[in-house]
PARO-605572 format. One record per atom (N, C-alpha, C, CB): atom name; x, y, z; residue number from 1. Coordinates in steps of 0.001 Angstrom, whole numbers, plus 500000, padded with zeros to 6 digits. Glycine has a CB too. Example, Ala and Ser with C-alpha at 12.3 -4.5 7.8 and 13.67 -1.06 7.14 Angstrom:
+------+--------+--------+--------+------+
| seba |      X |      Y |      Z | rolo |
+------+--------+--------+--------+------+
|    N | 513190 | 494310 | 507800 |    1 |
|   CA | 512300 | 495500 | 507800 |    1 |
|    C | 513200 | 496700 | 507800 |    1 |
|   CB | 511308 | 495527 | 509046 |    1 |
|    N | 512850 | 497750 | 507080 |    2 |
|   CA | 513670 | 498940 | 507140 |    2 |
|    C | 512900 | 500030 | 507870 |    2 |
|   CB | 514084 | 499402 | 505725 |    2 |
+------+--------+--------+--------+------+
//
This chain:
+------+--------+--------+--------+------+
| seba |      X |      Y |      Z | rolo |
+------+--------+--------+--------+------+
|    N | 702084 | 777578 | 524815 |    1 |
|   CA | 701641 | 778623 | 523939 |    1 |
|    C | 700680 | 778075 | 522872 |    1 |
|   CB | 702839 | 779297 | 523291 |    1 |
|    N | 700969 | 777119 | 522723 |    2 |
|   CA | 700406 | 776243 | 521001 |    2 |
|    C | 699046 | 775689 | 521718 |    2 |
|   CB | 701744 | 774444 | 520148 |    2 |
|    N | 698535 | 775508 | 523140 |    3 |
|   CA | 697869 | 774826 | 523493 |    3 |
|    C | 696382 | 775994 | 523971 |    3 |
|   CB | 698724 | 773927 | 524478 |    3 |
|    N | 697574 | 777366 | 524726 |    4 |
|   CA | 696485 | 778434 | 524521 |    4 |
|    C | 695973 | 778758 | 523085 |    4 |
|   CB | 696999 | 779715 | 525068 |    4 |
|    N | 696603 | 778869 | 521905 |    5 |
|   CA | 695933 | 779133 | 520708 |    5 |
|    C | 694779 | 778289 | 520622 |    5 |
|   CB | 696778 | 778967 | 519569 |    5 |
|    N | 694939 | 777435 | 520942 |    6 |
|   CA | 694040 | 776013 | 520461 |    6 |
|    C | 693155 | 775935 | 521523 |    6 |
|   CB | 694909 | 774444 | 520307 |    6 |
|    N | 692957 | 776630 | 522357 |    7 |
|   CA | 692247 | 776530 | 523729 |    7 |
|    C | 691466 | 777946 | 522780 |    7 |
|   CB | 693343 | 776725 | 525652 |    7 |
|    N | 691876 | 778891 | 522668 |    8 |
|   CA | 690993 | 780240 | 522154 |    8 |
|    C | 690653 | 780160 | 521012 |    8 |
|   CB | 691596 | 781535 | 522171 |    8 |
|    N | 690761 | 779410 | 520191 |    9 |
|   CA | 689893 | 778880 | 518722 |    9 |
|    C | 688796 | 778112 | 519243 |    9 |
|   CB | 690812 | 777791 | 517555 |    9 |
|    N | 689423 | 777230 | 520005 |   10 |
|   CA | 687911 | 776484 | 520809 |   10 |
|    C | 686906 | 777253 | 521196 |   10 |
|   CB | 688123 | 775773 | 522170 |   10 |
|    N | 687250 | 777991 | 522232 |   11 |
|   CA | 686262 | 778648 | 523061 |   11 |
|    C | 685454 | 779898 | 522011 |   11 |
|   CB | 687144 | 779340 | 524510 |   11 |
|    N | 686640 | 780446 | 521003 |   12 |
|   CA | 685914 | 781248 | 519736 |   12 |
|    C | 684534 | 780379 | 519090 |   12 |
|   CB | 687191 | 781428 | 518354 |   12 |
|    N | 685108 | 779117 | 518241 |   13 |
|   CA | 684118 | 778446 | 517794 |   13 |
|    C | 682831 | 778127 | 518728 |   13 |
|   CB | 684699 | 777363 | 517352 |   13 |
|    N | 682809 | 777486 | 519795 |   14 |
|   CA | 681841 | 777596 | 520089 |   14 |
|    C | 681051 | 778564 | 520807 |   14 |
|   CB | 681838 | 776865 | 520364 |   14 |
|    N | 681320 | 779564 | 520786 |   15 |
|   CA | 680334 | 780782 | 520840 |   15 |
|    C | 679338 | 781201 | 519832 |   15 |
|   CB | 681041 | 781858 | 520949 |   15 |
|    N | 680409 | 780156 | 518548 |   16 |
|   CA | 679141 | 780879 | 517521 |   16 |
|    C | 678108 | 779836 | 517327 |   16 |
|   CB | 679684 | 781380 | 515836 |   16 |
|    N | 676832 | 779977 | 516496 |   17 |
|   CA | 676182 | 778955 | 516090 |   17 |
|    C | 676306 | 778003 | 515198 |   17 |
|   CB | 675440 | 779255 | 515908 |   17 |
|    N | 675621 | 776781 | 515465 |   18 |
|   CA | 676094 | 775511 | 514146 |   18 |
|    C | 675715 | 775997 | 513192 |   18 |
|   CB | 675488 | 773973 | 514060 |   18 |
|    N | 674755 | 776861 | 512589 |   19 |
|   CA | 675145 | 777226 | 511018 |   19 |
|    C | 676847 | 777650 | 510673 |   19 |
|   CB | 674131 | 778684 | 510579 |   19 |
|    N | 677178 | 778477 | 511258 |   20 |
|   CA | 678191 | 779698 | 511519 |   20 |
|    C | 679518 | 778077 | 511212 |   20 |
|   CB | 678021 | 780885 | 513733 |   20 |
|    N | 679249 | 777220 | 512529 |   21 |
|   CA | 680352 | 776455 | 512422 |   21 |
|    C | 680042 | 775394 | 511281 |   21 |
|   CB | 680704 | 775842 | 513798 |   21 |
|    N | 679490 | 775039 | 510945 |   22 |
|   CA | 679525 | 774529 | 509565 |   22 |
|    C | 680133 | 774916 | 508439 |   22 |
|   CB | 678571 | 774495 | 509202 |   22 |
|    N | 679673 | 776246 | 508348 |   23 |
|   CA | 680712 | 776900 | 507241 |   23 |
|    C | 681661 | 777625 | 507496 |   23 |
|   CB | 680223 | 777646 | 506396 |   23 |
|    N | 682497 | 777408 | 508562 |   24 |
|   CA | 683916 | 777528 | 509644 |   24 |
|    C | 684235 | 776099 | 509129 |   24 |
|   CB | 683684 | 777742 | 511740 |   24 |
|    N | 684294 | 775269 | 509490 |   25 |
|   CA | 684164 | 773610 | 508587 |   25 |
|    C | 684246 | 773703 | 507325 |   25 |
|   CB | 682776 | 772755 | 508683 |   25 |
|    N | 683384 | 773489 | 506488 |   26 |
|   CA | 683544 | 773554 | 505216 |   26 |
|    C | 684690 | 774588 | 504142 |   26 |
|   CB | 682290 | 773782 | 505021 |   26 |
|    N | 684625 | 775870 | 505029 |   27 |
|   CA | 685905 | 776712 | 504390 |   27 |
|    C | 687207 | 776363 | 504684 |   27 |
|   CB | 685913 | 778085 | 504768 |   27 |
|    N | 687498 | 775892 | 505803 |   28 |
|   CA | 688575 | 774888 | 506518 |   28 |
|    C | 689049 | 774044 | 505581 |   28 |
|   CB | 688032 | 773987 | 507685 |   28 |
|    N | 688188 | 773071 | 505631 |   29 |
|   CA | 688317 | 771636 | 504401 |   29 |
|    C | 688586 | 772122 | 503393 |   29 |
|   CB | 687052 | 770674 | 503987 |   29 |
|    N | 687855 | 772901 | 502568 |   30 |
|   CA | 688471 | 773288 | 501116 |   30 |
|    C | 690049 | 774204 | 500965 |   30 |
|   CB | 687225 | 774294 | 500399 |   30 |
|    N | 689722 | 774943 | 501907 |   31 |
|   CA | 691625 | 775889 | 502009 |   31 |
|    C | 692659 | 774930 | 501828 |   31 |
|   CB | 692191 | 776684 | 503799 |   31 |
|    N | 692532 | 773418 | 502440 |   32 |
|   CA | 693517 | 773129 | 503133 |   32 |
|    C | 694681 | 772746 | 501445 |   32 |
|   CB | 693007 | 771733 | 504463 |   32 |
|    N | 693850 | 771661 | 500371 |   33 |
|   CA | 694656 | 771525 | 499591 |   33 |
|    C | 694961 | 772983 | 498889 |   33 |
|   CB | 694229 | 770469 | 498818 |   33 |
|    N | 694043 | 774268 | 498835 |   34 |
|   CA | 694630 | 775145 | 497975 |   34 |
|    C | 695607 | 775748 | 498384 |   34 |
|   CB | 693923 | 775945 | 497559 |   34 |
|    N | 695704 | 776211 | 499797 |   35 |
|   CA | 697130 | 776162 | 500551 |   35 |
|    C | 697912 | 775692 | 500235 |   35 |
|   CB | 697302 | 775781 | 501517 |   35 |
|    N | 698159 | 774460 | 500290 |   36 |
|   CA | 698626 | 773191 | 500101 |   36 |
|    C | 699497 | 773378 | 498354 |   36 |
|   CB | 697107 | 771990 | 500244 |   36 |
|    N | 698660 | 773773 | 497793 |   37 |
|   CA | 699051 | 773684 | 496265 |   37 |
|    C | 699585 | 775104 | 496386 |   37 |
|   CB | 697726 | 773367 | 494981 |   37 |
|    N | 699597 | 776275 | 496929 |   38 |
|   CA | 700019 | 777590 | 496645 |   38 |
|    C | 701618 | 777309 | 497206 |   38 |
|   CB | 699010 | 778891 | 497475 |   38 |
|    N | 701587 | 777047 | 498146 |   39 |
|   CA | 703076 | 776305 | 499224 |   39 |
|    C | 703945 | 776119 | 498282 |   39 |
|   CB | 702928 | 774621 | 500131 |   39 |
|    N | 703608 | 775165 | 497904 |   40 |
|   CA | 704310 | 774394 | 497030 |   40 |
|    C | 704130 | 774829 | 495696 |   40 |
|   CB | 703985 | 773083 | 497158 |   40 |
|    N | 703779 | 775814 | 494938 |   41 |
|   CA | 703992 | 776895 | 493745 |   41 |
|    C | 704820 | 777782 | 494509 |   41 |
|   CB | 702568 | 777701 | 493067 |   41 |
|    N | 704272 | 778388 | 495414 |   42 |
|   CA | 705730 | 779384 | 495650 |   42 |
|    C | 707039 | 778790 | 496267 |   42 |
|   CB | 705411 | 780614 | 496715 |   42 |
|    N | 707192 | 778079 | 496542 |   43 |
|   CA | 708249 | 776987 | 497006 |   43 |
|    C | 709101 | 776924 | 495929 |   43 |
|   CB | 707687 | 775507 | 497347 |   43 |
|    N | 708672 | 776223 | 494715 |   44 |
|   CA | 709113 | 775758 | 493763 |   44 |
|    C | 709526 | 776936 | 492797 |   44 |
|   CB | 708226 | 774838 | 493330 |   44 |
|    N | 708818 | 777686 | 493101 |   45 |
|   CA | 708849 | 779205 | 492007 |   45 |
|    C | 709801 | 779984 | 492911 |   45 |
|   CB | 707055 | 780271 | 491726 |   45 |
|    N | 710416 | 780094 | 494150 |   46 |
|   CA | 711038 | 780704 | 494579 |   46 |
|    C | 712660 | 779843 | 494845 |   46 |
|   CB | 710206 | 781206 | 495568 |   46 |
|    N | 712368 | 778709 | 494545 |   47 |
|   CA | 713580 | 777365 | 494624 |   47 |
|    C | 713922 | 777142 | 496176 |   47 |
|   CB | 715289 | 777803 | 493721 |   47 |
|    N | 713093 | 777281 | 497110 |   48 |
|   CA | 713138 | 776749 | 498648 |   48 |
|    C | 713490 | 775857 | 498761 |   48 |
|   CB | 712208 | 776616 | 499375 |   48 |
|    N | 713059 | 774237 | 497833 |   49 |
|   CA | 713781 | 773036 | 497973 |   49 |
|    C | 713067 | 772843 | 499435 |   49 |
|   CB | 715583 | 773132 | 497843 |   49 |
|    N | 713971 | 771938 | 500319 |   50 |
|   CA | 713396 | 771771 | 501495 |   50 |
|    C | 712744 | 772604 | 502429 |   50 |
|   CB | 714085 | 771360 | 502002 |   50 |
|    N | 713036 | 773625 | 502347 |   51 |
|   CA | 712663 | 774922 | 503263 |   51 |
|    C | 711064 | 775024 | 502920 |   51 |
|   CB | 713629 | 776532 | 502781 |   51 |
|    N | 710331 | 774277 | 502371 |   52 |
|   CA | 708902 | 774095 | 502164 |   52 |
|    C | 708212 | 773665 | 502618 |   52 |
|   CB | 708563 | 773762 | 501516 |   52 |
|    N | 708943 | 772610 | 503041 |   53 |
|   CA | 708115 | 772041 | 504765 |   53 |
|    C | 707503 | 772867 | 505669 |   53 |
|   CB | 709107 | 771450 | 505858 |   53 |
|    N | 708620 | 773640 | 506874 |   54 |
|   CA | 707848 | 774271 | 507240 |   54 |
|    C | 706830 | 775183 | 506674 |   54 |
|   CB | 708362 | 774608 | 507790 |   54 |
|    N | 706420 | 775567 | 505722 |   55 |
|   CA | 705512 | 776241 | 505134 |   55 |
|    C | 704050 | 775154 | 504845 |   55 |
|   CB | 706273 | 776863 | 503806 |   55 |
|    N | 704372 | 774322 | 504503 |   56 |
|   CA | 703425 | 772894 | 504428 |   56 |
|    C | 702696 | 772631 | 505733 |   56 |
|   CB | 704380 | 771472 | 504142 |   56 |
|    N | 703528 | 772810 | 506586 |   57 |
|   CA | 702949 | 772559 | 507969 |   57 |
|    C | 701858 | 773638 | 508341 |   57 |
|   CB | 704133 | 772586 | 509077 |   57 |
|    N | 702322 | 775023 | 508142 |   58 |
|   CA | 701390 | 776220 | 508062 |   58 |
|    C | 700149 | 775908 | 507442 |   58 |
|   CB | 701978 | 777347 | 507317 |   58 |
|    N | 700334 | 775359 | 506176 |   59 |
|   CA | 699324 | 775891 | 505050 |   59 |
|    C | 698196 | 774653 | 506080 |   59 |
|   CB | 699854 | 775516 | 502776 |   59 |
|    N | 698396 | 773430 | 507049 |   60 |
|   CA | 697709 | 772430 | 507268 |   60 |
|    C | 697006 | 773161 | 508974 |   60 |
|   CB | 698786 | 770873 | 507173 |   60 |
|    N | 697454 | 774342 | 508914 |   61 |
|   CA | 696217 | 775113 | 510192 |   61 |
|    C | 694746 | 775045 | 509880 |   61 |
|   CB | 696399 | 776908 | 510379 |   61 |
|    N | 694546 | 775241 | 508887 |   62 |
|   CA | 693149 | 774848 | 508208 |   62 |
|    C | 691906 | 774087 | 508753 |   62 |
|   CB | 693453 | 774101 | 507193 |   62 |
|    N | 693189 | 772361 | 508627 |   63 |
|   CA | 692495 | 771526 | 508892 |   63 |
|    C | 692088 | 770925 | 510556 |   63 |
|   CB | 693038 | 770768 | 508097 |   63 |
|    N | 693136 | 771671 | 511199 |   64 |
|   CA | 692911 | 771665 | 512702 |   64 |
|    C | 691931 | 772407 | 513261 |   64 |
|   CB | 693965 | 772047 | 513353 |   64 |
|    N | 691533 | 773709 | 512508 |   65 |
|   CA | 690320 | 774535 | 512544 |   65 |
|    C | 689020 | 773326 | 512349 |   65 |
|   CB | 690403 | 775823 | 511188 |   65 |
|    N | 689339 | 772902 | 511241 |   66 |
|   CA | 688171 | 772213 | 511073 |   66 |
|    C | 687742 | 771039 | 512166 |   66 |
|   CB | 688293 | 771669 | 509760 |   66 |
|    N | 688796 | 770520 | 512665 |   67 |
|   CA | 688620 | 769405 | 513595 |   67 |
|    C | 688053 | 769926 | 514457 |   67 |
|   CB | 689668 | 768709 | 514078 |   67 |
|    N | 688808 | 771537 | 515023 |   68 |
|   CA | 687979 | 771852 | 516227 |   68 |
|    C | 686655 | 772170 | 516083 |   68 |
|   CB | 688474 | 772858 | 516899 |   68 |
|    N | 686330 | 772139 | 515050 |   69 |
|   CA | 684653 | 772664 | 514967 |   69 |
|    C | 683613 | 771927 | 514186 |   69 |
|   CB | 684537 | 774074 | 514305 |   69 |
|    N | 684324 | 770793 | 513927 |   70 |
|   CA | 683540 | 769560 | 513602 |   70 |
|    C | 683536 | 769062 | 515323 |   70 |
|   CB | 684427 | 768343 | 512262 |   70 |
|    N | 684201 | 769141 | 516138 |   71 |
|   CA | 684363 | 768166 | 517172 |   71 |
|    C | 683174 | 769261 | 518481 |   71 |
|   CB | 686502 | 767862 | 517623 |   71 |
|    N | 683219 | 770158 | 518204 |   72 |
|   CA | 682201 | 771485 | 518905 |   72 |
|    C | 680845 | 771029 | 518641 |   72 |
|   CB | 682374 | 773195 | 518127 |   72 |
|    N | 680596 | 770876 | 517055 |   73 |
|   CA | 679925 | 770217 | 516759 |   73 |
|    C | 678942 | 769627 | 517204 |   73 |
|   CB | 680347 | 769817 | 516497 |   73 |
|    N | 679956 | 768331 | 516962 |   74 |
|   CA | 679719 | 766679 | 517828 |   74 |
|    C | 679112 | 767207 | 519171 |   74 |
|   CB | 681472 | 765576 | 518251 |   74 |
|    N | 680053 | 767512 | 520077 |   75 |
|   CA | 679117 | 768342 | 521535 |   75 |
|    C | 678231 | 768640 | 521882 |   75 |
|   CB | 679149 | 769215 | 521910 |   75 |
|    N | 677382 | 769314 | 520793 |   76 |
|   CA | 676650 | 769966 | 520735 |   76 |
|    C | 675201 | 769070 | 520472 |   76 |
|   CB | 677148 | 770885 | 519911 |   76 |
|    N | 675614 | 768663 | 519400 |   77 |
|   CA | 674363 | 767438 | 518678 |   77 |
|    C | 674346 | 766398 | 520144 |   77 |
|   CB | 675146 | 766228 | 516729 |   77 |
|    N | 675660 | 766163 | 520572 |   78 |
|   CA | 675147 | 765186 | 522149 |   78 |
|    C | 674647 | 765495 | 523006 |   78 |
|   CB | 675897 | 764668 | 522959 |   78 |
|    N | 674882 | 766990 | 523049 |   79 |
|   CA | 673841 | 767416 | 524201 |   79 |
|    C | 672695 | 767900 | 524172 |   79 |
|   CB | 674201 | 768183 | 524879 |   79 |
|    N | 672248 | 768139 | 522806 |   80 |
|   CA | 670959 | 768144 | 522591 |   80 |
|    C | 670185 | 766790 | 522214 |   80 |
|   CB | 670815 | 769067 | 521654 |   80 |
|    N | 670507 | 765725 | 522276 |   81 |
|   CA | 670112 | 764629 | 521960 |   81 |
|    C | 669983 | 764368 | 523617 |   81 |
|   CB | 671064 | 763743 | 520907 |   81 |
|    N | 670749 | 764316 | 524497 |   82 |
|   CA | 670524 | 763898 | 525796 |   82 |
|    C | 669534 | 763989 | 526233 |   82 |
|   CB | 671108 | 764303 | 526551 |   82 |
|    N | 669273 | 765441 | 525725 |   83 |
|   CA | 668220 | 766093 | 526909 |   83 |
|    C | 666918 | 765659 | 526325 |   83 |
|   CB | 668248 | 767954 | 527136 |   83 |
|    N | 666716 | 764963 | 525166 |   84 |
|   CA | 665478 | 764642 | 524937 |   84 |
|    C | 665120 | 763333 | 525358 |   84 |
|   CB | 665223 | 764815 | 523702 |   84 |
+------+--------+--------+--------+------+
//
């Protein structure tokens, strides 16, 4: 299941263009600590204690977005470099 998600973010991202995925990237990267810091305000503000983890793990989808479309990317710049 976890592998189709990640298979249809792929195939999403690269449909669009490298402007498009750049700033799919860049909004990625920045979410990840404010996530990150909201988690853990409502965590703490709600007294979850450990039960914050899994929520930590959530808030770090972000950055897997970003990998996949930094790494689409990469693909992309190689195969236009090939062909020249």
């Amino acid at each position: 299941m976890i592998r189709n998600h990640l298979r249809h973010i792929h195939d999403s991202v690269d449909e669009r263009s490298l402007p498009i995925r750049a700033a799919i990237t860049l909004a990625a990267i920045v979410s990840v600590p404010l996530f990150g810091t909201a988690v853990r305000s409502l965590g703490s503000w709600l007294g979850l204690g450990r039960l914050v983890l899994p929520l930590l793990v959530l808030a770090h989808v972000p950055a897997v977005v970003a990998l996949i479309c930094v790494w689409s990317i990469g693909c992309d710049v190689c195969r236009t470099e090939g062909k020249t």
